[in-house]
N, C-alpha and C positions, 0 to 999 in steps of 0.2 A: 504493500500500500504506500504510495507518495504520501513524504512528508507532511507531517499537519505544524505549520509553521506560519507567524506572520510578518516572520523577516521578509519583506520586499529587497530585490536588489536593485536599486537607483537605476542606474544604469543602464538594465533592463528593460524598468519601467517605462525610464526616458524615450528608448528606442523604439518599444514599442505603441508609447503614445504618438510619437510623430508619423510611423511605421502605417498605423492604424487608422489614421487619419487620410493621409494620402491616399489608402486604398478605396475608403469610402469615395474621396471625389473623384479617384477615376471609375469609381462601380457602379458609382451611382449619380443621377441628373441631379439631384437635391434633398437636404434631408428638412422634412416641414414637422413644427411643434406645437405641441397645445399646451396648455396648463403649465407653462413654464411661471407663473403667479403662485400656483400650488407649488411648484418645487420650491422656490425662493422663500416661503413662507415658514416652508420645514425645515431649509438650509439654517432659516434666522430661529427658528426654535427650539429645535436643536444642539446649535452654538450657544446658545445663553443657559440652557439647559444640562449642557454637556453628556445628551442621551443620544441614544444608539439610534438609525434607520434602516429598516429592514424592505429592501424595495423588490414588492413583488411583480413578473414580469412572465408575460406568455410566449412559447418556445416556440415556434415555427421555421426557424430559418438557420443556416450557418451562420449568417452574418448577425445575426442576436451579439454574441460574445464580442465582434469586435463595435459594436454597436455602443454597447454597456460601459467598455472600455473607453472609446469616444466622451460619452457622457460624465462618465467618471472623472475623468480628467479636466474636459472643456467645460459644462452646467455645473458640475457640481463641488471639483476642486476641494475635494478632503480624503482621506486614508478611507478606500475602500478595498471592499475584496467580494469574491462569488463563490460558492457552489458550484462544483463541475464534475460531472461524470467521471468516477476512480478511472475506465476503462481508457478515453480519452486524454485524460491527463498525465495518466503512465507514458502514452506515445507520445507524446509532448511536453513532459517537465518542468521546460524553462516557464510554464504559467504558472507552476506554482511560486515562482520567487516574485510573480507581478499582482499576488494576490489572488490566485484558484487555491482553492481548496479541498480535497478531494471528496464524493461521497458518493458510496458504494452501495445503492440502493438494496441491493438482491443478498448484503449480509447484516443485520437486521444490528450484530455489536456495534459493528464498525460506523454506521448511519447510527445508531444514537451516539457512540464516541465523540464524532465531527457531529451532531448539534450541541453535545453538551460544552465542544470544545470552542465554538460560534458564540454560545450564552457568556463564557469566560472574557471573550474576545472585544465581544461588542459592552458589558456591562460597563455602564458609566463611562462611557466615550464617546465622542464627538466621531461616531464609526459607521461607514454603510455596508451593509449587506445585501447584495443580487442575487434572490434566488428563483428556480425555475419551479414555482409549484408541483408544473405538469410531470416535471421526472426526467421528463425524456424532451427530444427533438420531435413535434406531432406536427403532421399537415394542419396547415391553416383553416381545411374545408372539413377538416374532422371536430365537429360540434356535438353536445355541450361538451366544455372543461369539465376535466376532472383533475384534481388537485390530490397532492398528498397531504401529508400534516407538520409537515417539515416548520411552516411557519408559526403555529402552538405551538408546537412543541420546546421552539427555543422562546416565544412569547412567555411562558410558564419559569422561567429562570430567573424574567427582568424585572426591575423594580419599575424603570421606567422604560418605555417603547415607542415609537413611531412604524409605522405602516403605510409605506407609499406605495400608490397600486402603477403601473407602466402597461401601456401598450401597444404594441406594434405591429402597423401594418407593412409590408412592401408592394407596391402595385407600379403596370403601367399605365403610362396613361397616353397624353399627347408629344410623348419624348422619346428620342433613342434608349435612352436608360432607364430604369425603374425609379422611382421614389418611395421616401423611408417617409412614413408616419407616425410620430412618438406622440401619446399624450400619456400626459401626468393626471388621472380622471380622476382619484379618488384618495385621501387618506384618510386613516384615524389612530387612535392610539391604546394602549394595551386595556388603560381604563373603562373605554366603551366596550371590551368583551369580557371585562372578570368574571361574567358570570353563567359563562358559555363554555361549553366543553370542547375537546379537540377539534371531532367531528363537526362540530356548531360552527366553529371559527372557519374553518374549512370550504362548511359550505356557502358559508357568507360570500367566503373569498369569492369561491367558482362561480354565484350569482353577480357578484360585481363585473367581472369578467364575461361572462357570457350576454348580461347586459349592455355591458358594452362592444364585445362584438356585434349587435344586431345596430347597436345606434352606430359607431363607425359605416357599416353595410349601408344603412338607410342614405346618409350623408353623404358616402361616394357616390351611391348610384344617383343622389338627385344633384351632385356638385356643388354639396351645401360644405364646403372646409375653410369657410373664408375664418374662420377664427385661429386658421395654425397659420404662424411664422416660417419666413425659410430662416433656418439656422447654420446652414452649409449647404453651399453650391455647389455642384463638378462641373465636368467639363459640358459646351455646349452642346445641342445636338446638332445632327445632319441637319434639320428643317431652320437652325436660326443661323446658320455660314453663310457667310455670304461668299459667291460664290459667279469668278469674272471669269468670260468669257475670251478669250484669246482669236484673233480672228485670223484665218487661214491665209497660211501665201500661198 
């Protein structure tokens, strides 16, 4: 099992925040945001606070992880870390020195190990945490969410909590390249659930999400998005070059 550590190594970090940026805008036409109000509010609540955020987010894509990463660094600029599949992060390591964590859904010690090690991590600190409710990597057109309990369960350790919900789309639309859609839809904090059991908290979650899948859906399809921001541009497409005409000898 990869390291459960939260030494970052600088260095790393550095390289692959600039790494990971560039790749979004050549991947992608533009990344567009919503509720960046709701992130800023939890940023500043937080910090005065000096409690933990646990931001929950739906898996559908590769580029999730460098997505997160992006965010991490550019929005949100404080010591954070994720949740990432033991299988995955074996073949790949060097994420654990940037903040993965590993957890190994299918051995039942080793996933509560890595949350009780999370509850340690995040307790009374200015700390975020990205995790993937769903478990896994799920198509985007496999509905409803089903969520684990991964987010109780470390919720259950803390004195204090925050709970940021994220979600993301990727679609084409009128461009050579696809477009990212992040909204911030939803927070609350440990106090609004004391009184709800694992399952309970759970299933809130998967309605908040699944809820929101169908209003995202409604919006694109009537080209109702004028409340998200571009927050990162890439490159142009074919349809806006302009494009001169050389005349023949």
């Amino acid at each position: 099992m990869t390291e459960l550590t939260d030494k970052k190594n600088k260095l790393l970090d550095t390289f692959f925040k600039i790494y990971f940026r560039n790749s979004l805008k050549r991947n992608f036409y533009r990344i567009n945001i919503k509720g960046k109000e709701t992130l800023e509010r939890i940023k500043s609540i937080s910090q005065k606070q000096n409690s933990p955020v646990i931001i929950c987010v739906n898996h559908s894509n590769w580029w999730d992880g460098v997505l997160l990463n992006w965010i991490s660094h550019y929005l949100i600029g404080k010591e954070s870390y994720c949740l990432m599949d033991t299988t995955d992060l074996n073949r790949h390591s060097y994420f654990n020195r940037i903040g993965a964590l590993p957890l190994e859904r299918k051995n039942k010690f080793n996933s509560y190990r890595t949350l009780k090690y999370c509850s340690k991590l995040l307790e009374n600190r200015n700390r975020y945490l990205w995790i993937f409710p769903q478990g896994e990597l799920i198509p985007a057109e496999r509905k409803p969410f089903k969520f684990y309990n991964g987010v109780s369960m470390i919720s259950e350790d803390m004195s204090r909590l925050h709970i940021l919900c994220v979600y993301f789309e990727y679609k084409f639309t009128f461009h050579q390249r696809p477009e990212i859609y992040i909204d911030f839809f939803n927070t609350f904090e440990k106090k609004d659930t004391e009184n709800k059991s694992r399952k309970e908290i759970t299933m809130f979650l998967e309605k908040l999400f699944n809820d929101q899948a169908t209003n995202f859906s409604e919006c694109f399809a009537s080209n109702d998005l004028k409340d998200y921001q571009i927050m990162l541009s890439g490159k142009k497409s074919v349809n806006e070059r302009k494009i001169t005409r050389t005349k023949l000898k």
